[in-house]
Structure formats: structure tokens, C-alpha cells
One Martini backbone bead per residue (centre of mass of N, CA, C, O) as a GRO file, in nm:
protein
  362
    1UNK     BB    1  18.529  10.168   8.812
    2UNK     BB    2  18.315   9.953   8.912
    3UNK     BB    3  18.451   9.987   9.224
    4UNK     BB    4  18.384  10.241   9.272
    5UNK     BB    5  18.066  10.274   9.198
    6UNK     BB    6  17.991  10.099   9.444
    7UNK     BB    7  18.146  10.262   9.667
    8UNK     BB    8  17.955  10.504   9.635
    9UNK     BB    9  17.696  10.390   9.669
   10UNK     BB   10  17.721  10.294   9.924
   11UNK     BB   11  17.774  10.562  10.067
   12UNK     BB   12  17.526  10.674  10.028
   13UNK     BB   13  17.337  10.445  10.138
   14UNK     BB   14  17.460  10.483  10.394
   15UNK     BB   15  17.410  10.797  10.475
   16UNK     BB   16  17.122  10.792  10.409
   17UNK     BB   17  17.064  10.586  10.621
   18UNK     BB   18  17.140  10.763  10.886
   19UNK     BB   19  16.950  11.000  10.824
   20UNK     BB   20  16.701  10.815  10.836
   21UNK     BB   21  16.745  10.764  11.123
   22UNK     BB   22  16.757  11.029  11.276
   23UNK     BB   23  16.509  11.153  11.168
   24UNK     BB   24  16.329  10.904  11.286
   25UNK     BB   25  16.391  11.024  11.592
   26UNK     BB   26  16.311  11.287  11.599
   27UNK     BB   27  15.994  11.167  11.524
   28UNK     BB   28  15.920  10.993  11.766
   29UNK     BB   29  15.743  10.800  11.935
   30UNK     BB   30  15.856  10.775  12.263
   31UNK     BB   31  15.801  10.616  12.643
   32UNK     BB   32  15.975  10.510  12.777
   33UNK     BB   33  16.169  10.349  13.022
   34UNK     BB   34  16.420  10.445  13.237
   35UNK     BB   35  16.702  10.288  13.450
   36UNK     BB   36  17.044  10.348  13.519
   37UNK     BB   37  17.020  10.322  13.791
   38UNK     BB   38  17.158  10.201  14.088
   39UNK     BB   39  17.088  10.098  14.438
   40UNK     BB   40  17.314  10.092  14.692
   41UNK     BB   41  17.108  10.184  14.905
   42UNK     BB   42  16.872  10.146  15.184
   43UNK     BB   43  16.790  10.341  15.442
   44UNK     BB   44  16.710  10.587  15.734
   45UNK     BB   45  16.621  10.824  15.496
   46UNK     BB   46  16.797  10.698  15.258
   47UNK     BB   47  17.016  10.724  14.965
   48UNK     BB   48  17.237  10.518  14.744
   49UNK     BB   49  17.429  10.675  14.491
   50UNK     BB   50  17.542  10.704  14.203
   51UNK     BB   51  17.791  10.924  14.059
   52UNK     BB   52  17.666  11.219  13.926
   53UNK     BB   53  17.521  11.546  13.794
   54UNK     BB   54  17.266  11.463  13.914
   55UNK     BB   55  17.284  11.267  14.211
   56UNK     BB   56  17.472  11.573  14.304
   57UNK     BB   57  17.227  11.788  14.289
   58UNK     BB   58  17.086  12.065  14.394
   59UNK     BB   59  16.772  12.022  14.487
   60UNK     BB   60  16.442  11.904  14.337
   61UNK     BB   61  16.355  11.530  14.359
   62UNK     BB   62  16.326  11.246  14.202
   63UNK     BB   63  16.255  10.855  14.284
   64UNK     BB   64  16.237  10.617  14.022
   65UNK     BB   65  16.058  10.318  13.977
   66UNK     BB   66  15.887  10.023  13.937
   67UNK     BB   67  15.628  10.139  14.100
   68UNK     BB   68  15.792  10.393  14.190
   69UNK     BB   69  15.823  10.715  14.423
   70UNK     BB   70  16.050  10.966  14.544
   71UNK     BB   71  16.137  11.228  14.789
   72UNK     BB   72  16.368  11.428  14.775
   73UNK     BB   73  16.687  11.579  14.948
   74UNK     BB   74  16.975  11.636  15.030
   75UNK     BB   75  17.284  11.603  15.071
   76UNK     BB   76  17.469  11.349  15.346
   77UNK     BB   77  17.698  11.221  15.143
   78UNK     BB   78  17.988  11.064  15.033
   79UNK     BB   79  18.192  11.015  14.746
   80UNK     BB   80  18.358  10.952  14.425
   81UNK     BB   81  18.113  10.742  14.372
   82UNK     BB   82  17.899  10.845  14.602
   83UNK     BB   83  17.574  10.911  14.712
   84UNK     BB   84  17.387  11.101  14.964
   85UNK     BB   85  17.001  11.107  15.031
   86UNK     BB   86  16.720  11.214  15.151
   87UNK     BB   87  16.455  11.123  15.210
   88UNK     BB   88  16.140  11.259  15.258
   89UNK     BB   89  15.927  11.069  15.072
   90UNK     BB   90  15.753  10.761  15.003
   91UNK     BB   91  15.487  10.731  14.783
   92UNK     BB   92  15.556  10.480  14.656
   93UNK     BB   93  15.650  10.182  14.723
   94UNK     BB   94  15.960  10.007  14.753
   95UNK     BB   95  16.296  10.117  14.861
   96UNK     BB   96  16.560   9.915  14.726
   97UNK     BB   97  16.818   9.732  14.693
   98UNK     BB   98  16.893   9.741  14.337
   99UNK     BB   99  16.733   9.890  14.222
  100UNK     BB  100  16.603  10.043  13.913
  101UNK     BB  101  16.689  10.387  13.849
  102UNK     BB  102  16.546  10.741  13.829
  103UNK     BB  103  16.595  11.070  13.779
  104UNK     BB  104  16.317  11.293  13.839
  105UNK     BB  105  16.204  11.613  13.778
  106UNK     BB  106  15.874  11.647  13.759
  107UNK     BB  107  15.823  11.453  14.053
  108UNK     BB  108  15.557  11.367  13.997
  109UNK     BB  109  15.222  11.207  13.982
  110UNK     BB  110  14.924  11.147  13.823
  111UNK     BB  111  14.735  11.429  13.957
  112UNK     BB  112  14.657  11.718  14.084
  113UNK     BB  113  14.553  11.583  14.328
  114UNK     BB  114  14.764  11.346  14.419
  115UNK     BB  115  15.017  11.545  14.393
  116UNK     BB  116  14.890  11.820  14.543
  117UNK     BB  117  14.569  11.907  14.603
  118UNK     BB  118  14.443  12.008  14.385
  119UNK     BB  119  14.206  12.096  14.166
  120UNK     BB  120  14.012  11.978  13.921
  121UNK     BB  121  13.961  11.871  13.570
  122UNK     BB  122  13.858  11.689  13.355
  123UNK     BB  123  13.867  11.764  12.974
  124UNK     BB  124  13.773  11.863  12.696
  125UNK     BB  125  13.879  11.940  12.350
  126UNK     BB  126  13.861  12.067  12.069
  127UNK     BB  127  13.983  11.957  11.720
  128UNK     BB  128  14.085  11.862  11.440
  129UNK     BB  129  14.113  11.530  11.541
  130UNK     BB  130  13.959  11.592  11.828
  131UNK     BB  131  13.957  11.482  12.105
  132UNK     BB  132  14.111  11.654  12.387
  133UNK     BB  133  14.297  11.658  12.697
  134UNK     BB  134  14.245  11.779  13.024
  135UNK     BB  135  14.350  12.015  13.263
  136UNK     BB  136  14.162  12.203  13.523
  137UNK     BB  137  14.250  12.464  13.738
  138UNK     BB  138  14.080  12.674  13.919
  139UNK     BB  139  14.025  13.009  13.945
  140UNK     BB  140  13.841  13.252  14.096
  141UNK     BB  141  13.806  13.296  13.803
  142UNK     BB  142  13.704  13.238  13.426
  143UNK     BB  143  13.703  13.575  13.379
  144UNK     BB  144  14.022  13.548  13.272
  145UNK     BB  145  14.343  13.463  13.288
  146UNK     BB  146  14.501  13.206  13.112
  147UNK     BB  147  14.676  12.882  13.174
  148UNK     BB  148  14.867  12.757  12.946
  149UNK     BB  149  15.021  12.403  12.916
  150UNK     BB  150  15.309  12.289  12.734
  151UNK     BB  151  15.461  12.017  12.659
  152UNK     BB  152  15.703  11.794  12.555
  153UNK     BB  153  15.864  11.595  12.400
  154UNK     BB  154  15.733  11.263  12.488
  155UNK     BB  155  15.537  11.379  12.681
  156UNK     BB  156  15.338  11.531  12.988
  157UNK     BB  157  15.182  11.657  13.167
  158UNK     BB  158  15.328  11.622  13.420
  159UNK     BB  159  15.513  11.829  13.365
  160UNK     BB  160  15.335  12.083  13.477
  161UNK     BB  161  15.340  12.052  13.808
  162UNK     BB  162  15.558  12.244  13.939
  163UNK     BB  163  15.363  12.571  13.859
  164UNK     BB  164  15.061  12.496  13.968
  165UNK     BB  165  15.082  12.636  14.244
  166UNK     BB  166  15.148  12.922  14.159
  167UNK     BB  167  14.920  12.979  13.957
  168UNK     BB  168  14.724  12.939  14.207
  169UNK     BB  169  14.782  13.168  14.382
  170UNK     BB  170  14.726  13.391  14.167
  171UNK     BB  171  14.421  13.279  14.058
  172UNK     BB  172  14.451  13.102  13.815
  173UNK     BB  173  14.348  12.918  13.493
  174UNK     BB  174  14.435  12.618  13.445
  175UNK     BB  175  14.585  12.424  13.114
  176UNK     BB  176  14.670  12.089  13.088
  177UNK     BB  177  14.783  11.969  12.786
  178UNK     BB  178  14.680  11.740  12.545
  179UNK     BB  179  14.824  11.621  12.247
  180UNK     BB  180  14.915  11.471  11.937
  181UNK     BB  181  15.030  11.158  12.020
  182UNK     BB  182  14.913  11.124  12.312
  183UNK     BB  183  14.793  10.975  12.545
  184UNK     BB  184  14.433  11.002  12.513
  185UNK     BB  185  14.517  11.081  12.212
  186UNK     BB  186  14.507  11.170  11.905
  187UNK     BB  187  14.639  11.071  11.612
  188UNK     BB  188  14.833  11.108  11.366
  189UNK     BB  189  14.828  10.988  11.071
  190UNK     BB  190  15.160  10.897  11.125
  191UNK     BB  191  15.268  10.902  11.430
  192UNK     BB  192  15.419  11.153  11.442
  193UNK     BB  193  15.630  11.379  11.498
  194UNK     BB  194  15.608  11.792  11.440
  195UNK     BB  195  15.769  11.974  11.562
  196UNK     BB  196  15.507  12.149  11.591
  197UNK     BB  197  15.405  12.194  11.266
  198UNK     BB  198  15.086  12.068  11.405
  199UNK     BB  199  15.037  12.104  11.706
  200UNK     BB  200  14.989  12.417  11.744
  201UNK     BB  201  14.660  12.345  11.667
  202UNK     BB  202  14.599  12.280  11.979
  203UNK     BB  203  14.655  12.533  12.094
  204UNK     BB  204  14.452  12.721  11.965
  205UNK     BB  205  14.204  12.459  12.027
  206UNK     BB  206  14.289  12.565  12.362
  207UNK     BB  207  14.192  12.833  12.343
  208UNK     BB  208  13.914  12.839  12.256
  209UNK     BB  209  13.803  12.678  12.513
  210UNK     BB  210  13.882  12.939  12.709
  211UNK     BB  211  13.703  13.143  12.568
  212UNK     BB  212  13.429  12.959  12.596
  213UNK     BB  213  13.497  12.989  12.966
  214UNK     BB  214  13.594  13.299  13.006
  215UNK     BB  215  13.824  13.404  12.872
  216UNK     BB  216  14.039  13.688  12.817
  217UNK     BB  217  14.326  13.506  12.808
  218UNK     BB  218  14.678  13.400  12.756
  219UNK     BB  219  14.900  13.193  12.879
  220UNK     BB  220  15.198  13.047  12.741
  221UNK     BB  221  15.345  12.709  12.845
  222UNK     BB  222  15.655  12.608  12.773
  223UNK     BB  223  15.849  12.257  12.680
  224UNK     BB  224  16.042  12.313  12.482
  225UNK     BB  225  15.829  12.163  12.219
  226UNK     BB  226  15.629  12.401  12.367
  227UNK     BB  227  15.754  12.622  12.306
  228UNK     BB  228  15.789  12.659  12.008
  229UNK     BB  229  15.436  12.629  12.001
  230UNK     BB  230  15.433  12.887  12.166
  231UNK     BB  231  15.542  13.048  11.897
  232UNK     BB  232  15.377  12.974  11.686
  233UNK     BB  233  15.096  13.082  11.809
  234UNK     BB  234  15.223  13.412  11.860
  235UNK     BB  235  15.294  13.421  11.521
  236UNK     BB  236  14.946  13.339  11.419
  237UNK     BB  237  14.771  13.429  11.700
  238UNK     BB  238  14.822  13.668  11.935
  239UNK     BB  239  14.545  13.822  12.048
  240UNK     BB  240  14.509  13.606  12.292
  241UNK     BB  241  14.814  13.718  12.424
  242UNK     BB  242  14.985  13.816  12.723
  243UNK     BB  243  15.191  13.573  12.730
  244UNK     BB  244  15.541  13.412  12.773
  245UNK     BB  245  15.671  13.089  12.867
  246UNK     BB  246  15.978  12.965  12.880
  247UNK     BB  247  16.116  12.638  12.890
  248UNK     BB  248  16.352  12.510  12.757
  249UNK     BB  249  16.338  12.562  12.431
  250UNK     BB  250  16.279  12.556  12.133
  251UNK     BB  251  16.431  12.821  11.890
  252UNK     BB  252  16.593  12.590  11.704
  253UNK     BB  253  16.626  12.286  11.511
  254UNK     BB  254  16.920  12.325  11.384
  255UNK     BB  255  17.068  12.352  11.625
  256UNK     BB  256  16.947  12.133  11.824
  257UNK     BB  257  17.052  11.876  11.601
  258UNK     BB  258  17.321  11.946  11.591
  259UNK     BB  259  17.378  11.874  11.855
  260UNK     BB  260  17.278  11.576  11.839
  261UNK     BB  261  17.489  11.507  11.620
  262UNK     BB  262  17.706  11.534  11.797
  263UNK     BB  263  17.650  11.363  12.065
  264UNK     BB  264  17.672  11.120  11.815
  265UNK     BB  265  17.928  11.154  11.625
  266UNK     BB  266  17.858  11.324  11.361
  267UNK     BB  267  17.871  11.456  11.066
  268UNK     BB  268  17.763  11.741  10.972
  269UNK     BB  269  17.635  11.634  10.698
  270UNK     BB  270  17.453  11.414  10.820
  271UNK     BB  271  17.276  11.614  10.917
  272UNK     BB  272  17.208  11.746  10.704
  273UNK     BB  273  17.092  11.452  10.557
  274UNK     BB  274  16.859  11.451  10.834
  275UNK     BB  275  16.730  11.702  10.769
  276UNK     BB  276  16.605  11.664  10.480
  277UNK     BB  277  16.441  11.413  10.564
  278UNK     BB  278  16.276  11.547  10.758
  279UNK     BB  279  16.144  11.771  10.554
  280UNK     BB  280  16.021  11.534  10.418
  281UNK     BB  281  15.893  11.334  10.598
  282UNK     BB  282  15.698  11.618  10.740
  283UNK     BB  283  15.654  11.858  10.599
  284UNK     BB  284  15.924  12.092  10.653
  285UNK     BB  285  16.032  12.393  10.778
  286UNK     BB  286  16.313  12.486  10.984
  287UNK     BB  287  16.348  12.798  10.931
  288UNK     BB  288  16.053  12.849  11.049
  289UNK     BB  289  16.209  12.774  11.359
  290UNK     BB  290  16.356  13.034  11.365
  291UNK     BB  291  16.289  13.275  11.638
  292UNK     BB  292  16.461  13.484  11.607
  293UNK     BB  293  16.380  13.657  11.340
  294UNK     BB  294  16.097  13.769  11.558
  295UNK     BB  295  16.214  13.946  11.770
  296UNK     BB  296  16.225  14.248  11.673
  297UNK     BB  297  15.850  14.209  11.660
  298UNK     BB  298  15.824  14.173  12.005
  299UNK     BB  299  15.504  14.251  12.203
  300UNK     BB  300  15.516  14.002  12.415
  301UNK     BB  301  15.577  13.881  12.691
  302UNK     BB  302  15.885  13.707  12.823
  303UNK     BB  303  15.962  13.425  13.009
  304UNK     BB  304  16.290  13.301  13.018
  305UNK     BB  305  16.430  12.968  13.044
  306UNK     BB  306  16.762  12.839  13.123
  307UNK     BB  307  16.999  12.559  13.083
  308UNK     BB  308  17.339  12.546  13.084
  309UNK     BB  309  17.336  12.185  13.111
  310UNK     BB  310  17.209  12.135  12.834
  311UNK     BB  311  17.169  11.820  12.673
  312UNK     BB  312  16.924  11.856  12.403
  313UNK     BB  313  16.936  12.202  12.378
  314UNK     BB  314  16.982  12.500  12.210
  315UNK     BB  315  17.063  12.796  12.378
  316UNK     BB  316  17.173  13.017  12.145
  317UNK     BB  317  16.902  13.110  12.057
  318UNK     BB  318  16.766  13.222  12.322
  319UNK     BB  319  17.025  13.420  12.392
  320UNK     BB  320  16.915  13.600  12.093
  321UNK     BB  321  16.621  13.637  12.141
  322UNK     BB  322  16.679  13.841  12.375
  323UNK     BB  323  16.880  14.040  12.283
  324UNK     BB  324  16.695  14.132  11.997
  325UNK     BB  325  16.480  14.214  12.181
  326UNK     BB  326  16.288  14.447  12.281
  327UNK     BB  327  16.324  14.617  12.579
  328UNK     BB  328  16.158  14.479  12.820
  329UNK     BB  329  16.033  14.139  12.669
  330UNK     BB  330  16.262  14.011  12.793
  331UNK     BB  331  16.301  13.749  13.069
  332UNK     BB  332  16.618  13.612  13.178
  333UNK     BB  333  16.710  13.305  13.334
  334UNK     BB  334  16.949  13.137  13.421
  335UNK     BB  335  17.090  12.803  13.513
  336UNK     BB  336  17.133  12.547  13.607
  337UNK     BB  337  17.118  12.246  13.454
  338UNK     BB  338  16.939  12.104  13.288
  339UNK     BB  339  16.678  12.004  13.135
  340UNK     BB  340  16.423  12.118  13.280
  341UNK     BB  341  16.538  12.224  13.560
  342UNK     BB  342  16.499  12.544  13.634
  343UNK     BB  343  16.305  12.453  13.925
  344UNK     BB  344  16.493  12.243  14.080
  345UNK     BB  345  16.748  12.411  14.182
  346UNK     BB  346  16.526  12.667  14.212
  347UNK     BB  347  16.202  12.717  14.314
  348UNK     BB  348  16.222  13.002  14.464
  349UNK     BB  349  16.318  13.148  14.241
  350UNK     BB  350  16.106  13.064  14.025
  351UNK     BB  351  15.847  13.118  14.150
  352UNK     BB  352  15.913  13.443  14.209
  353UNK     BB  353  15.931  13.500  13.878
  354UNK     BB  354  15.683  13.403  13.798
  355UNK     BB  355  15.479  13.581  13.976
  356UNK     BB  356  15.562  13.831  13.862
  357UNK     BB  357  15.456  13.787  13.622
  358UNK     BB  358  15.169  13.690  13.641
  359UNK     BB  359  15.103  14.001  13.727
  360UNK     BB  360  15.159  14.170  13.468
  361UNK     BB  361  14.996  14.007  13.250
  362UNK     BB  362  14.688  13.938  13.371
   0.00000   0.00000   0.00000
């Protein structure tokens, strides 16, 4: 019996740290770099890498490491191993074979004006925990409506920069904000991200600076857990949100994490005590970030992009937003592609729908 109960015990405090390491994670702050990938060859105007479902994938892509940044061009070779791509252009640094390298989505690096040639400002705007950074890019006037971006979990206003060409063609004024735990950013009490339940009031008070900046209205487009905070604060703040742009969002946390437990091989149970230890440590209830039972009382216009082979959030609660909101406020594009991919796969498709949505909307 003495031995059974030690067994148990110790079962349990398996588990219990399981839980606790995974739901960790999940809360996590960690910004690393990773570099997964070796340059098998460079030289002219092509790079030669190894064959994955990334770097074999069609479509506008960053090639980065320690130092450097290239942007890509098409496939124009390789075999069963190895891909070949056109280099269109080496940014920073010098690429040569063997370096540790990463495909970045985001393209670009800087700020708007070294990566795009946009104009724009550094400007703060106040929150409850301090002054938060943001880049401000002016459109014909400032007396409209504002494209607020917000970045996804662990990530950076670099985010937002796909988007930025489109939105300034349109005429309007973006907001590309970080927010509580962001570089340059004041921290959040602990220090850890709360999955939204806490972030989104940095959304509300960067929609007061827009507004006191002379916005008549604002469009939220979130990436991500950019996604959830920017739906978090269309059903607690609705009233001066013109439209909303969702780009791979999370519209459901314990849908994603079990995703993210499923892809580490844990049993559903320890997923099960991972969310209940993550509820406990940021004092959050997971079930309120269920967006999908939002959606039949759904107001406000939607664009809606998933990407077919995201492998960090679940697509179903997406998928399930759509389909239960009422006729024609939410419009959704599937796309192949990753996590926050589907503007990399097709440019000019996602950018001629984000176009035709700020029209509409604006």
C-alpha cells in the first residue's frame, strides 16, 4: 500500500509539473532567434536551400540570419533534397553558403520608412501601465478612419508591415502599436503574457489616442493573439470599430492549445491540467475567449484570413465564426500557407481583398 501511494504521488507530481511547464509556455515571453536551416550554396542571385514545405513554398519571403536579410524570388531549381530561389535582392549583410538561416514572413525589418519608403512617426500613446511605442503612418487626413494593427503573441509591430503598402494606398491613417511586454514597452506586472485577458486594454487605449488624434472611427486588424485581443475589444468596446480584419487569429485558446498539446504528443488529460494550471496562473477563464458564441450577435464587418496548414493555431473555431455569423458580415479567404502566411502565398490576392474591405468599411 506504502508503495502504491508513492506511486500516485509521484504520478500526480508528474503531471501537475507537466502542466505547469506547458502552460508556461504558453505564457511565455521569449523572443529568440532561431536559424533551423544551413545555406547550402549562394552565389549568382540564387540560394540554395534545404527542401521543406517552407522553403519549396510559392510566393514573397524573407531570407534572414544573424546579421542579414535577403528577399526572395521564385523556385528556379533543386532536386528531392535541396530547393533553389532567386535572390531578388540581399538587404543587409552578406549571404554565403553555411550560414544558419531562417524563412521570415514578415519580409521586411527596420521600421516603415527603411522598409517600405513609407513616411510615418515614432509617437507614444498612454495606457493604464505606461507609455506604449507606436509607428503612426499618416493618410490624406487624420480626420477618418484609423487602421489600428496589432501584432500576435511574442512577435512585433515588424508584423504589420505586409499590410502597411495597402492601407496607405487607401488613404488612411495606420496605428502599429506595441503593447504590455513588447521591447519598449513597460511590462506587465509578472512579466508574462495573458493571452489577451489583459493586453486588450492597450488596444482600447490606442483606439483614445486615434481618437483624440482626430479618428472618426477605427478598423482593428490583429495577427494572431492580435487577433483574439482585437475581438476582445469589439465586444467590450464595439462602438467606435468600423470594421475588423483577422489574419490566422486565435478565436478559441483551449481549441489552440489543445492543437499545441496534441503537436508535443501530451495526453488530453495533461493538456486538460495545463489549461486549468494556465487559468490559475494569469487568472484567466479560457471559455470567455471563445469567440465562436459571439458570432450570431455579430455587428461589425469581418475580414477573415486562415491559412490552410497553420500549424500553431486551430483553424475549426475560425471556420465555425464564419459560418454562424449572420449573412454577409463576415467575408473569409482560406489560403494554403502557414501560421500568418496568407499574405506571402498570394500578395496580390490578399492585398486586392484587404483593398476592396477598407473601402467598404472606411
Amino acid at each position: 500500500m506504502a508503495t502504491a501511494t508513492a506511486v500516485t504521488v509521484l504520478l500526480f507530481a508528474a503531471v501537475g509539473g507537466i502542466g505547469w511547464y506547458f502552460a508556461g509556455v504558453a505564457i511565455e515571453v521569449d523572443r529568440t532567434a532561431e536559424y533551423p536551416l544551413v545555406v547550402m550554396d549562394a552565389g549568382n542571385d540564387t540560394v540554395t536551400l534545404p527542401r521543406t514545405a517552407t522553403t519549396e513554398r510559392a510566393g514573397s519571403w524573407a531570407l534572414v540570419w544573424a546579421g542579414g536579410r535577403a528577399l526572395l524570388g521564385p523556385v528556379v531549381g533543386g532536386d528531392e533534397r535541396r530547393v533553389v530561389r532567386e535572390v531578388a535582392s540581399v538587404v543587409e549583410g552578406t549571404l554565403a553558403k553555411g550560414a544558419a538561416a531562417a524563412i521570415d514572413h514578415w519580409m521586411y525589418d527596420g521600421d516603415p520608412g527603411k522598409a517600405l519608403g513609407l513616411p510615418f512617426q515614432d509617437v507614444t500613446y498612454p495606457s493604464r501601465i505606461g507609455p506604449m511605442p507606436a509607428w503612426l503612418l499618416p493618410g490624406k487626413t487624420p480626420k477618418s478612419t484609423w487602421v489600428i494593427g496589432v501584432h500576435g503573441r511574442n512577435s512585433d509591430k515588424a508584423e504589420t508591415f505586409r499590410v502597411m503598402r495597402t492601407v496607405h494606398e487607401a488613404g488612411l491613417p495606420m496605428m502599429s502599436i506595441a503593447y504590455r511586454n513588447d521591447v519598449g514597452a513597460p511590462s506587465s506586472s509578472d512579466g508574462k503574457n495573458h493571452l489577451g485577458n489583459t493586453e486588450w486594454e492597450d488596444v482600447v487605449s490606442a483606439m483614445g489616442y486615434a481618437r483624440a488624434h482626430g479618428a472618426t472611427g477605427v478598423i482593428l486588424y490583429g495577427w494572431s493573439m492580435g487577433g483574439a485581443m482585437a475581438m476582445t475589444t469589439l465586444r467590450r468596446d464595439p462602438s467606435f470599430v468600423r470594421g475588423v480584419v483577422l489574419d490566422s487569429p486565435v478565436l478559441d485558446w483551449s481549441a489552440t492549445l489543445d492543437k499545441q498539446g496534441d503537436a508535443r504528443n501530451l495526453p488530453g488529460f495533461i493538456t486538460g491540467v495545463a489549461k486549468r494550471v494556465l487559468e490559475w496562473r494569469i487568472g484567466i477563464d479560457l471559455t470567455d475567449f471563445d469567440h465562436r458564441r459571439y458570432a450570431p450577435q455579430l455587428r461589425t464587418p469581418v475580414l477573415l484570413f486562415t491559412a490552410a496548414d497553420d500549424a500553431t493555431v486551430a483553424n475549426g473555431p475560425a471556420h465555425t465564426f464564419a459560418a454562424t455569423a449572420p449573412p454577409g458580415m463576415v467575408t473569409h479567404i482560406t489560403t494554403p500557407g502557414d501560421h500568418t502566411e496568407s499574405w506571402n502565398v498570394n500578395p496580390v490576392v490578399y492585398e486586392r481583398a484587404l483593398g476592396a474591405f477598407l473601402e467598404k468599411v472606411r
